[in-house]
VEXKE-341678 format. One record per residue (C-alpha): y, z, x; residue number from 0; residue in three letters. Coordinates in steps of 0.02 Angstrom, whole numbers. Example, Ala and Ser with C-alpha at 12.3 -4.5 7.8 and 13.67 -1.06 7.14 Angstrom:
BEGIN
+--------+--------+--------+-----+---------+
|     py |     pz |     px | num | residuo |
+--------+--------+--------+-----+---------+
|   -225 |    390 |    615 |   0 |     ALA |
|    -53 |    357 |    684 |   1 |     SER |
+--------+--------+--------+-----+---------+
***
This chain:
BEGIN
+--------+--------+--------+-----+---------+
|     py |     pz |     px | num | residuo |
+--------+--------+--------+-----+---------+
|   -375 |    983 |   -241 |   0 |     UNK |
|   -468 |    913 |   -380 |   1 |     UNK |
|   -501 |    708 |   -388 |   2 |     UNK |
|   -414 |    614 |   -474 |   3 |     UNK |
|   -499 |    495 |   -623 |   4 |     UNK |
|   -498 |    321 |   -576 |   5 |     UNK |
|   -472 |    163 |   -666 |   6 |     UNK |
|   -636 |    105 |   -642 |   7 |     UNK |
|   -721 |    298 |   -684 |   8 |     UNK |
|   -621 |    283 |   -852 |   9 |     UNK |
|   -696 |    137 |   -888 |  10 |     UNK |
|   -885 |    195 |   -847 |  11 |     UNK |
|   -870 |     72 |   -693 |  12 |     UNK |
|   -931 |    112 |   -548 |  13 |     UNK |
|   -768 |    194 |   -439 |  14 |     UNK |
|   -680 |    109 |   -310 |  15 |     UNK |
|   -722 |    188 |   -119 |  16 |     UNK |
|   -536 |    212 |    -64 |  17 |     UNK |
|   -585 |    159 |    128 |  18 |     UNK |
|   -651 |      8 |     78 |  19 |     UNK |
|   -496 |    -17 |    -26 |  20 |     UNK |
|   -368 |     42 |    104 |  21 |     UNK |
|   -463 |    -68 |    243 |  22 |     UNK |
|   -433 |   -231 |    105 |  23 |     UNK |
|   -250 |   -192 |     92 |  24 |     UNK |
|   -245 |   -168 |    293 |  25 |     UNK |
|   -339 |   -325 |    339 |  26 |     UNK |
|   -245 |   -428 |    191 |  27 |     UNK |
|    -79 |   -368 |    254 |  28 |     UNK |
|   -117 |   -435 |    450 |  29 |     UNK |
|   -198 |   -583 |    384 |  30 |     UNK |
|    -25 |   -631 |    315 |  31 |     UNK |
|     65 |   -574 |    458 |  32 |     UNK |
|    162 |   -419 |    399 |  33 |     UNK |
|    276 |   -315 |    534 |  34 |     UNK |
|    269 |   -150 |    571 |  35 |     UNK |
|    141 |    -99 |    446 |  36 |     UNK |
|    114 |    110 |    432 |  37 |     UNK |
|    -29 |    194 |    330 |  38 |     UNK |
|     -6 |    364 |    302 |  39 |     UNK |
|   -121 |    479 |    255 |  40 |     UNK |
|    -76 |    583 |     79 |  41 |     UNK |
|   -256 |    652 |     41 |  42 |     UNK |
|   -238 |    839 |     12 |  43 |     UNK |
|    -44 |    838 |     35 |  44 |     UNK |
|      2 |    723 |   -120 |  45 |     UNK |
|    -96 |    704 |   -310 |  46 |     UNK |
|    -29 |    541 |   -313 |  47 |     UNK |
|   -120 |    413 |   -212 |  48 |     UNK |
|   -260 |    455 |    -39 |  49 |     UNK |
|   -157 |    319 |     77 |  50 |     UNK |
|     10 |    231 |     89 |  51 |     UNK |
|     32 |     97 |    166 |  52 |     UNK |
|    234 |     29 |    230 |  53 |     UNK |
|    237 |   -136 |    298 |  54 |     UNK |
|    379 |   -262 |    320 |  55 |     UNK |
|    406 |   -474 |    311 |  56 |     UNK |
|    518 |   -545 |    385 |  57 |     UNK |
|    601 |   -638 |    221 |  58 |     UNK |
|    577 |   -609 |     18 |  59 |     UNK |
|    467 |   -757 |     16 |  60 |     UNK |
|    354 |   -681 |    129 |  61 |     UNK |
|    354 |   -503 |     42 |  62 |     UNK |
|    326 |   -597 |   -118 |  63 |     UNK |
|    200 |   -699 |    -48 |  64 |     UNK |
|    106 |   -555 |     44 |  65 |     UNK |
|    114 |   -432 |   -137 |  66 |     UNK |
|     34 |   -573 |   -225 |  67 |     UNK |
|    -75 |   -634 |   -109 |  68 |     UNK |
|   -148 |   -414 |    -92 |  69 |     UNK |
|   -140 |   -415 |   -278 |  70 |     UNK |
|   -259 |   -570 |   -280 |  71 |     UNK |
|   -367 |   -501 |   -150 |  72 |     UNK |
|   -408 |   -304 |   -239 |  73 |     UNK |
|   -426 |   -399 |   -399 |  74 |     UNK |
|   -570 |   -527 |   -337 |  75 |     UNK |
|   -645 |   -374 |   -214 |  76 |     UNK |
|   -610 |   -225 |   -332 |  77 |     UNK |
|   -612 |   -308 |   -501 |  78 |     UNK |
|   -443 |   -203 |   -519 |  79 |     UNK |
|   -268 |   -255 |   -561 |  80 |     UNK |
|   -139 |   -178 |   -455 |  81 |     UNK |
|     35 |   -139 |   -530 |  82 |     UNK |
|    186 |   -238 |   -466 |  83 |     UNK |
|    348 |   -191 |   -468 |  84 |     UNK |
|    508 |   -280 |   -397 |  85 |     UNK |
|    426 |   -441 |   -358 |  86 |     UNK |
|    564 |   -546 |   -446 |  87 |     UNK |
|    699 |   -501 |   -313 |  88 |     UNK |
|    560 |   -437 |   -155 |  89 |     UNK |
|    696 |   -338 |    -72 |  90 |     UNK |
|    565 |   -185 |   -102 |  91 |     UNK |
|    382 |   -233 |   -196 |  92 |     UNK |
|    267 |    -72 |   -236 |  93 |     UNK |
|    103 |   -143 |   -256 |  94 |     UNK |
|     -4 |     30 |   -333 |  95 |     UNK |
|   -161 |     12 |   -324 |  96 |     UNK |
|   -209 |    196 |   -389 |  97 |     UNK |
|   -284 |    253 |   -224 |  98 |     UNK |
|   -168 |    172 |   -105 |  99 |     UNK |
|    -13 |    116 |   -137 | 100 |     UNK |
|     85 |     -9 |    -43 | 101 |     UNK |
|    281 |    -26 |     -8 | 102 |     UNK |
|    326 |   -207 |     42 | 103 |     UNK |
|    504 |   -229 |    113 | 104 |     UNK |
|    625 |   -342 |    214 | 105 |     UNK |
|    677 |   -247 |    365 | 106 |     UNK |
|    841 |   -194 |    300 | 107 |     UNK |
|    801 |   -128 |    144 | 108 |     UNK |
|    645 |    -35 |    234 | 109 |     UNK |
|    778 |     49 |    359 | 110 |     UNK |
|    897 |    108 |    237 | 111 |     UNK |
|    758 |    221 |    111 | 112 |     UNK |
|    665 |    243 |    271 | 113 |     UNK |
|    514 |    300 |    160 | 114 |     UNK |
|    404 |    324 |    360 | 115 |     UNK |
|    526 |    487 |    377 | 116 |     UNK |
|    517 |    550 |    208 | 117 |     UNK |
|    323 |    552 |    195 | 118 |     UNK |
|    274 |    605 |    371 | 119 |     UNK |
|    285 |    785 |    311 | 120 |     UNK |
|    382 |    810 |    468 | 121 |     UNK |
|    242 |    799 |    588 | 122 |     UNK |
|    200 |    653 |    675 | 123 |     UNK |
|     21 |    660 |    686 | 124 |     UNK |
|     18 |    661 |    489 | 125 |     UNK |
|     78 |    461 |    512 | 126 |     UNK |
|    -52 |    319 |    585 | 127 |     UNK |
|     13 |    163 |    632 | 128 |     UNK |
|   -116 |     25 |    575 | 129 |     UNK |
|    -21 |   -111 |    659 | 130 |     UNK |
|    131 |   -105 |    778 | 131 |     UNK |
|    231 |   -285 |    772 | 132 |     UNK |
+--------+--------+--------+-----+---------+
***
């Protein structure tokens, strides 16, 4: 599967190594104490991002808080802006960050689309847990 063109490769920046990126998002999500946080791995099974990460807080403040605070973090690290979407309500915040993207929920809202299921390509070993808590 070919690669896809980055952000920073469009721009004649240097690109952005996706590890280095998905460890940011990884550490930045413990560091504000998300729950149950899940990367899983869509290199070679999906065109449209390497990792996902799933994570959960326990309230919208925190999810808004935690999308804002990752946002912050690629931006100063990466010199990249991630996309936001749903921050105003933080029921559900996609933070995409080209190479990984990043689901932010409250519990409830993460059990009902239950994206974990959808994307594990229905085997197991296809889906890492970063951080169990």
């Amino acid at each position: 599967m070919p690669d896809r063109p980055t952000e920073s490769a469009a721009s004649g920046k240097a690109p952005i190594d996706v590890e280095s990126l998905h460890r940011l998002v990884l550490q930045s999500l413990d560091d504000d104490q998300a729950v149950e946080v899940v990367s899983i791995q869509l290199a070679g099974k999906s065109s449209i991002a390497d990792h996902m990460v799933i994570a959960s807080g326990r309230s919208t403040r925190q999810v808004a808080s935690m999308a804002t605070k990752l946002a912050e973090r690629i931006k100063e690290q990466f010199g990249k802006t991630a996309r936001i979407e749903g921050l105003p309500a933080a029921d559900w915040v996609l933070i995409d960050a080209d190479d990984v993207i990043v689901h932010l929920f409250r519990p409830e809202v993460r059990n009902f689309y239950n994206l974990e299921r959808m994307w594990a390509f229905g085997d197991d070993a296809d889906r890492s847990a970063a951080v169990r808590g």
